[in-house]
N, C-alpha and C positions, 0 to 999 in steps of 0.2 A: 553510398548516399552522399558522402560530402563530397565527392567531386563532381557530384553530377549539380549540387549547389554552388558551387565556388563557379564563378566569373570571369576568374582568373584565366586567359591564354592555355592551353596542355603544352601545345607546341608550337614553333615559330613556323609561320607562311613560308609558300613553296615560294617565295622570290627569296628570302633568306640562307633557304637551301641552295638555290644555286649561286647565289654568292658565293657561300660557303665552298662547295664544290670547285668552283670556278677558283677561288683561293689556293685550295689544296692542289689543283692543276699547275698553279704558277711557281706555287713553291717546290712542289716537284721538278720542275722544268729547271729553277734555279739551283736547288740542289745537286739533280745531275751534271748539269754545267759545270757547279763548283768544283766535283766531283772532277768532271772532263779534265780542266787547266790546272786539277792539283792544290787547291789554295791552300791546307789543311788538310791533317790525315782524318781515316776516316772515320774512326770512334767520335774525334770531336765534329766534324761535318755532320753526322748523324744524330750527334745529342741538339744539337742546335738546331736540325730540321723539326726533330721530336718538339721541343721547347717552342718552337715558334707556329707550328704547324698545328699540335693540339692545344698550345695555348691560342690562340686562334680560335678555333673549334670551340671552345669554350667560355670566349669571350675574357681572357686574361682575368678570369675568377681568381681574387686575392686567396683566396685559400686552400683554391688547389695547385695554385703556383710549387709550392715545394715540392709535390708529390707528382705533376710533370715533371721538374727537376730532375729529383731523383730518379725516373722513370727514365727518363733519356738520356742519363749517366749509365744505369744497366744495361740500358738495351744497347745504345751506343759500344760503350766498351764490350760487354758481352758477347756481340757478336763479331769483333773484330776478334777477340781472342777464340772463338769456337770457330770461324772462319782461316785463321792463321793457324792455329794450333791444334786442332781436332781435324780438319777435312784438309789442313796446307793447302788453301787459296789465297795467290796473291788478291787483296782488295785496293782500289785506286785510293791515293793520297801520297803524301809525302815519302 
């Protein structure tokens, strides 16, 4: 019953979304590239796409900042090390 009184926006208009979308496109696109010429290995390449990609996605909300952080420190390193050392695939970086 109270949402259907609240006023309040649910969710952001489809032009939003495709910003949004359109965002996540570019960043990917730069990511692989970065990826391509090597700048940085790839744990930290991929903490930093996480961090800027889902912070993005959420509008750099001060409070969930630490908690992408630390999300794109695990995923990042985690999966260089289950990629190098559980399946021995080289991954692109330094």
């Amino acid at each position: 019953v109270r949402a259907c009184l609240d006023r309040r926006p649910v969710a952001a208009g489809p032009k939003s979304g495709l910003i949004d979308a359109a965002a996540v496109v570019v960043l990917t696109l730069l990511y692989v590239t970065a990826m391509h010429y090597r700048l940085t290995t790839f744990a930290v390449m991929t903490a930093i796409y996480l961090v800027v990609t889902i912070g993005f996605l959420v509008r750099f909300e001060r409070r969930l900042l630490p908690i992408i952080i630390g999300l794109a420190i695990v995923v990042g390193f985690g999966c260089q090390y289950i990629f190098t050392r559980v399946f021995v695939v080289d991954l692109p970086g330094l």
